[in-house]
C-alpha positions as CSV (number, residue, x, y, z in Angstrom):
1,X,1.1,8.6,-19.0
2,X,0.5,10.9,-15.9
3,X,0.9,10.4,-12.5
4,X,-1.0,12.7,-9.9
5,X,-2.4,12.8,-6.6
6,X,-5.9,11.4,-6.9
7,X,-9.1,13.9,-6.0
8,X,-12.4,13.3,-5.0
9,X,-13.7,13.3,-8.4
10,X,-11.7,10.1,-9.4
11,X,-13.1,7.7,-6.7
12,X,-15.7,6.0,-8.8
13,X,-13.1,5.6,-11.7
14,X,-10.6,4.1,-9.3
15,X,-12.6,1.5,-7.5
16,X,-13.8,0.8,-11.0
17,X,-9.8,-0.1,-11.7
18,X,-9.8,-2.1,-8.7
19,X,-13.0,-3.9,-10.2
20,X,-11.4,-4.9,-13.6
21,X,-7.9,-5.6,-12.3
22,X,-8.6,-7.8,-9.7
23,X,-11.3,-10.2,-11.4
24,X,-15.0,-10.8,-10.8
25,X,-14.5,-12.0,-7.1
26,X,-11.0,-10.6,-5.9
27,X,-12.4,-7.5,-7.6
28,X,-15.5,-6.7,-5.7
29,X,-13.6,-7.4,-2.4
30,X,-10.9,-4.7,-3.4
31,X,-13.6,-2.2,-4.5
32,X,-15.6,-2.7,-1.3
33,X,-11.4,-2.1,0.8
34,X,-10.9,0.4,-1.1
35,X,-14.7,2.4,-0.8
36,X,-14.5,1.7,2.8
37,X,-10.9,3.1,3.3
38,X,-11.8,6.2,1.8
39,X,-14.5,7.2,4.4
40,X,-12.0,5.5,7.1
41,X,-10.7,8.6,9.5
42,X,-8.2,6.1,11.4
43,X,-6.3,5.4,7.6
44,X,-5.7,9.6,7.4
45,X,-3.4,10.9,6.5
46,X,-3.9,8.8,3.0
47,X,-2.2,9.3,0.1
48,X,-3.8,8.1,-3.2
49,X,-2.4,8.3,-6.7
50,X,-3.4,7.5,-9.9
51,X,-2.0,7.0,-13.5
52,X,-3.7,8.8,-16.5
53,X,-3.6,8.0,-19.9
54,X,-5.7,9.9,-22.6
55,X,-7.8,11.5,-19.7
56,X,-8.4,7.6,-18.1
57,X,-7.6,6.6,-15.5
58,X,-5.5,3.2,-15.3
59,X,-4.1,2.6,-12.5
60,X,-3.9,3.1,-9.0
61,X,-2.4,2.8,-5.7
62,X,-2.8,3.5,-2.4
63,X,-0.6,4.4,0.8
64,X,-2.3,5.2,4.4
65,X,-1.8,5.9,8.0
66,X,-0.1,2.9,10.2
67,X,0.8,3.2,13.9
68,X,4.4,1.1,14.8
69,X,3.7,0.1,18.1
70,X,7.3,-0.4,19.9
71,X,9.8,1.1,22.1
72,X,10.5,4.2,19.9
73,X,9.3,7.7,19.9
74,X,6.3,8.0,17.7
75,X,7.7,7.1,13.6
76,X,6.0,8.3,10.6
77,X,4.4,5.2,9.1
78,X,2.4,3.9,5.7
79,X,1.0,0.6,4.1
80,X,0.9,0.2,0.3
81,X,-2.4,-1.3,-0.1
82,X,-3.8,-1.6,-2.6
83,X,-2.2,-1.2,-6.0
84,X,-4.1,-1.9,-9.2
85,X,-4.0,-1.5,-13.0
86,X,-6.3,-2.1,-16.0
87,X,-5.6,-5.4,-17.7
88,X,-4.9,-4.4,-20.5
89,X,-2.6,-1.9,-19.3
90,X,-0.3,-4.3,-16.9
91,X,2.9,-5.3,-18.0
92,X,3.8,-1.7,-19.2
93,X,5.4,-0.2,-16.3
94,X,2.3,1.5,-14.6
95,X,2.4,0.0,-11.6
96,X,6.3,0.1,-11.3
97,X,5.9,3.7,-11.6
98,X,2.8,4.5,-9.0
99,X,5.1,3.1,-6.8
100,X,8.3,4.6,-7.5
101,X,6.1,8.2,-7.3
102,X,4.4,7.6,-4.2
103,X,7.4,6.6,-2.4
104,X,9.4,9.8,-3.4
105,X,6.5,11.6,-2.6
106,X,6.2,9.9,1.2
107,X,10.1,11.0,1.3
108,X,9.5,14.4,0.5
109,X,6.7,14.3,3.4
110,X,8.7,13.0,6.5
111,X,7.4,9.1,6.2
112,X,10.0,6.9,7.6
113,X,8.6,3.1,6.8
114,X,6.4,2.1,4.3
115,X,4.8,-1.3,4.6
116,X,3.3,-3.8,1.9
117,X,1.8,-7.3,1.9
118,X,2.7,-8.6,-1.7
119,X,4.7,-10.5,-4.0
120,X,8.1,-10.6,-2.7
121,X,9.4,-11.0,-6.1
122,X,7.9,-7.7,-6.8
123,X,8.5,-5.7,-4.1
124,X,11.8,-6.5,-3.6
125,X,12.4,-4.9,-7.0
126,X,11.7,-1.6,-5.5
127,X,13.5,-1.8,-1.8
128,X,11.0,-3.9,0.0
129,X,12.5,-5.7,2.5
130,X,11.3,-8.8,4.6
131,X,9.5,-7.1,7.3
132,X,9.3,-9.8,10.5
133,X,12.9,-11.2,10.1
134,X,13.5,-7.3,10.7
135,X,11.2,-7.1,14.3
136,X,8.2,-5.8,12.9
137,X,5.2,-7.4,13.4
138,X,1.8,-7.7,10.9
139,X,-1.3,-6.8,12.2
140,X,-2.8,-10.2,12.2
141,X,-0.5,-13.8,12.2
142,X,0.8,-14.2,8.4
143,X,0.9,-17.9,7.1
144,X,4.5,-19.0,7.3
145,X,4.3,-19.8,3.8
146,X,3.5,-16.4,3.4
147,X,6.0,-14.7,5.6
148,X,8.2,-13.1,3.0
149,X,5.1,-11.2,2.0
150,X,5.0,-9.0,4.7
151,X,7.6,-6.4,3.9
152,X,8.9,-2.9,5.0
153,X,10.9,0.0,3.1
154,X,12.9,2.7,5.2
155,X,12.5,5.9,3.3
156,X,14.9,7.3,5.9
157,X,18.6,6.2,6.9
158,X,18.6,3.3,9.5
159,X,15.0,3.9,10.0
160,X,14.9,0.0,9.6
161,X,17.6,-0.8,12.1
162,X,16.4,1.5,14.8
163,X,12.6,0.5,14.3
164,X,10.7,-2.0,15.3
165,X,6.9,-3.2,16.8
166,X,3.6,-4.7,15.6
167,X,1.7,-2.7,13.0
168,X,-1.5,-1.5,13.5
169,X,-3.4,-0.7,10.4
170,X,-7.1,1.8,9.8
171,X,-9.9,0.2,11.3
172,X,-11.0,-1.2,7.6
173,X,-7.6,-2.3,6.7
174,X,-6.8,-3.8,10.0
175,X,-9.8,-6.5,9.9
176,X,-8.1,-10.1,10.0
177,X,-9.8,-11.1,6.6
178,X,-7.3,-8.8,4.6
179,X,-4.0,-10.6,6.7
180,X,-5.1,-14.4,5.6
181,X,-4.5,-16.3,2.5
Protein backbone atom coordinates (compact mmCIF):
# COMPACT_ATOMS: atom_id res chain seq x y z
CA UNK A 1 0.00 0.00 0.00
CA UNK A 2 0.95 3.73 -0.82
CA UNK A 3 0.33 6.75 0.74
CA UNK A 4 0.65 10.10 -1.38
CA UNK A 5 -0.64 13.51 -1.55
CA UNK A 6 -3.71 13.32 -3.66
CA UNK A 7 -3.83 15.26 -7.26
CA UNK A 8 -6.36 16.53 -9.26
CA UNK A 9 -6.74 13.47 -11.28
CA UNK A 10 -7.85 11.37 -8.25
CA UNK A 11 -11.00 13.43 -7.27
CA UNK A 12 -13.58 11.36 -8.99
CA UNK A 13 -11.94 8.15 -7.46
CA UNK A 14 -11.90 9.67 -4.00
CA UNK A 15 -15.47 10.87 -3.62
CA UNK A 16 -16.29 7.53 -5.22
CA UNK A 17 -14.45 6.08 -1.72
CA UNK A 18 -16.49 8.34 0.21
CA UNK A 19 -19.54 6.87 -1.75
CA UNK A 20 -18.88 3.19 -0.92
CA UNK A 21 -17.52 3.66 2.57
CA UNK A 22 -20.06 5.65 3.96
CA UNK A 23 -23.32 3.74 2.72
CA UNK A 24 -26.10 4.70 0.23
CA UNK A 25 -27.25 7.73 2.35
CA UNK A 26 -24.32 8.75 4.64
CA UNK A 27 -22.44 8.27 1.43
CA UNK A 28 -23.87 10.65 -0.94
CA UNK A 29 -23.82 13.41 1.88
CA UNK A 30 -19.92 12.79 2.21
CA UNK A 31 -19.42 12.88 -1.59
CA UNK A 32 -21.49 16.04 -1.94
CA UNK A 33 -18.80 17.58 1.58
CA UNK A 34 -16.25 16.46 0.07
CA UNK A 35 -16.92 17.75 -3.94
CA UNK A 36 -17.92 21.02 -2.38
CA UNK A 37 -14.72 21.37 -0.20
CA UNK A 38 -12.58 20.95 -3.00
CA UNK A 39 -13.85 24.07 -4.90
CA UNK A 40 -14.08 25.75 -1.28
CA UNK A 41 -11.23 28.72 -1.32
CA UNK A 42 -11.94 29.50 2.55
CA UNK A 43 -10.77 25.41 3.33
CA UNK A 44 -7.13 26.29 1.52
CA UNK A 45 -4.58 25.52 2.32
CA UNK A 46 -6.01 21.74 2.10
CA UNK A 47 -4.23 18.81 2.39
CA UNK A 48 -5.61 15.55 0.85
CA UNK A 49 -4.15 12.11 0.89
CA UNK A 50 -4.93 8.99 -0.40
CA UNK A 51 -3.94 5.24 -0.01
CA UNK A 52 -3.10 3.08 -3.14
CA UNK A 53 -3.12 -0.37 -3.60
CA UNK A 54 -2.52 -2.03 -7.08
CA UNK A 55 -2.98 1.45 -8.79
CA UNK A 56 -6.61 1.99 -6.70
CA UNK A 57 -7.34 4.04 -4.75
CA UNK A 58 -8.76 2.90 -1.13
CA UNK A 59 -8.78 5.26 1.00
CA UNK A 60 -8.82 8.66 1.87
CA UNK A 61 -8.58 11.53 4.22
CA UNK A 62 -8.79 14.92 4.43
CA UNK A 63 -7.20 17.91 6.53
CA UNK A 64 -8.14 21.79 5.78
CA UNK A 65 -7.82 25.29 6.74
CA UNK A 66 -9.43 26.27 10.39
CA UNK A 67 -9.21 29.80 11.99
CA UNK A 68 -8.82 29.61 16.16
CA UNK A 69 -10.47 32.47 17.07
CA UNK A 70 -9.06 33.60 20.73
CA UNK A 71 -6.67 35.67 22.47
CA UNK A 72 -3.45 34.37 20.73
CA UNK A 73 -1.45 35.53 17.85
CA UNK A 74 -2.65 33.93 14.68
CA UNK A 75 -1.90 29.69 15.17
CA UNK A 76 -1.59 27.38 12.38
CA UNK A 77 -4.72 25.32 12.34
CA UNK A 78 -6.48 22.00 10.53
CA UNK A 79 -9.69 19.75 10.74
CA UNK A 80 -9.51 16.02 9.81
CA UNK A 81 -12.62 15.71 7.98
CA UNK A 82 -13.33 13.38 6.35
CA UNK A 83 -11.63 10.09 6.45
CA UNK A 84 -12.84 7.11 4.43
CA UNK A 85 -11.86 3.65 3.26
CA UNK A 86 -13.27 0.89 0.88
CA UNK A 87 -15.23 -1.70 2.83
CA UNK A 88 -13.60 -4.23 1.96
CA UNK A 89 -10.41 -2.63 2.79
CA UNK A 90 -11.26 -1.37 6.61
CA UNK A 91 -10.03 -3.22 9.40
CA UNK A 92 -6.50 -3.39 7.74
CA UNK A 93 -4.77 -0.51 9.02
CA UNK A 94 -5.50 2.05 6.13
CA UNK A 95 -7.12 4.42 7.83
CA UNK A 96 -4.75 4.19 10.92
CA UNK A 97 -2.02 5.00 8.55
CA UNK A 98 -3.69 8.10 6.37
CA UNK A 99 -3.69 9.48 9.55
CA UNK A 100 -0.54 8.79 11.15
CA UNK A 101 1.03 10.32 7.47
CA UNK A 102 -1.01 13.32 7.30
CA UNK A 103 -0.20 14.33 10.77
CA UNK A 104 3.63 13.95 10.30
CA UNK A 105 3.22 15.63 7.26
CA UNK A 106 1.14 18.83 8.94
CA UNK A 107 4.37 18.74 11.50
CA UNK A 108 6.72 18.99 8.92
CA UNK A 109 4.59 22.17 7.57
CA UNK A 110 4.34 24.37 10.74
CA UNK A 111 0.54 23.18 11.71
CA UNK A 112 0.13 23.60 15.42
CA UNK A 113 -3.60 21.92 16.14
CA UNK A 114 -5.33 19.53 14.30
CA UNK A 115 -9.02 19.13 14.96
CA UNK A 116 -11.47 16.13 14.35
CA UNK A 117 -15.12 15.34 15.09
CA UNK A 118 -15.09 11.43 15.53
CA UNK A 119 -15.10 8.38 17.53
CA UNK A 120 -13.30 9.16 20.66
CA UNK A 121 -12.31 5.59 20.95
CA UNK A 122 -10.59 6.04 17.71
CA UNK A 123 -9.01 9.12 17.87
CA UNK A 124 -7.73 8.92 21.09
CA UNK A 125 -5.65 6.02 19.70
CA UNK A 126 -3.62 8.53 17.74
CA UNK A 127 -3.28 11.69 20.36
CA UNK A 128 -6.65 13.15 20.04
CA UNK A 129 -7.62 14.85 22.88
CA UNK A 130 -11.08 16.09 24.19
CA UNK A 131 -11.16 19.43 22.67
CA UNK A 132 -13.88 21.73 24.80
CA UNK A 133 -12.76 20.42 28.35
CA UNK A 134 -9.39 22.03 26.79
CA UNK A 135 -11.16 25.77 25.88
CA UNK A 136 -11.76 25.22 22.41
CA UNK A 137 -14.90 25.75 21.08
CA UNK A 138 -16.75 23.70 17.87
CA UNK A 139 -18.06 25.71 15.32
CA UNK A 140 -21.71 24.92 15.99
CA UNK A 141 -23.15 23.55 19.75
CA UNK A 142 -22.11 19.63 19.96
CA UNK A 143 -24.83 17.39 21.69
CA UNK A 144 -23.51 16.76 25.25
CA UNK A 145 -23.79 13.26 24.46
CA UNK A 146 -21.52 13.88 21.92
CA UNK A 147 -19.00 16.17 23.56
CA UNK A 148 -15.97 13.83 23.69
CA UNK A 149 -16.30 13.84 19.91
CA UNK A 150 -14.91 17.01 19.39
CA UNK A 151 -11.22 16.62 19.72
CA UNK A 152 -7.85 18.53 19.20
CA UNK A 153 -4.12 17.26 18.64
CA UNK A 154 -1.13 19.72 19.35
CA UNK A 155 1.49 18.81 16.71
CA UNK A 156 3.65 21.38 18.57
CA UNK A 157 4.86 21.49 22.34
CA UNK A 158 2.21 23.17 24.72
CA UNK A 159 0.41 24.29 21.70
CA UNK A 160 -2.64 22.83 23.59
CA UNK A 161 -2.01 24.57 26.91
CA UNK A 162 -1.32 28.02 25.41
CA UNK A 163 -4.31 27.76 22.80
CA UNK A 164 -7.62 28.24 22.99
CA UNK A 165 -11.03 29.93 21.06
CA UNK A 166 -13.97 28.84 18.93
CA UNK A 167 -13.13 27.19 15.64
CA UNK A 168 -14.21 28.45 12.57
CA UNK A 169 -14.26 25.95 9.78
CA UNK A 170 -14.45 26.65 5.37
CA UNK A 171 -17.56 27.97 4.43
CA UNK A 172 -18.81 24.28 3.32
CA UNK A 173 -17.55 22.61 6.36
CA UNK A 174 -18.72 25.20 8.67
CA UNK A 175 -22.64 24.79 7.83
CA UNK A 176 -24.38 23.57 11.12
CA UNK A 177 -25.78 20.35 9.43
CA UNK A 178 -22.14 18.70 9.50
CA UNK A 179 -21.90 19.76 13.73
CA UNK A 180 -25.39 17.83 14.65
CA UNK A 181 -26.06 14.28 15.29
Amino acid sequence: MKIRHATENDITNILQVHLVAFGENAGQEIYELVNAMFQDETAMPMHSFVAEENGKIVGHVLFSHIQVIGENEKIAAQILAPLAVLPTYQNQGIGRTLIKTGLEKLKELGITLVFVLGYPDYYSRFGFKTAGKRGFEAPHPILEKNADAWMVQALQEDAIEKNSGKIQCSTVLGQPQYWQE
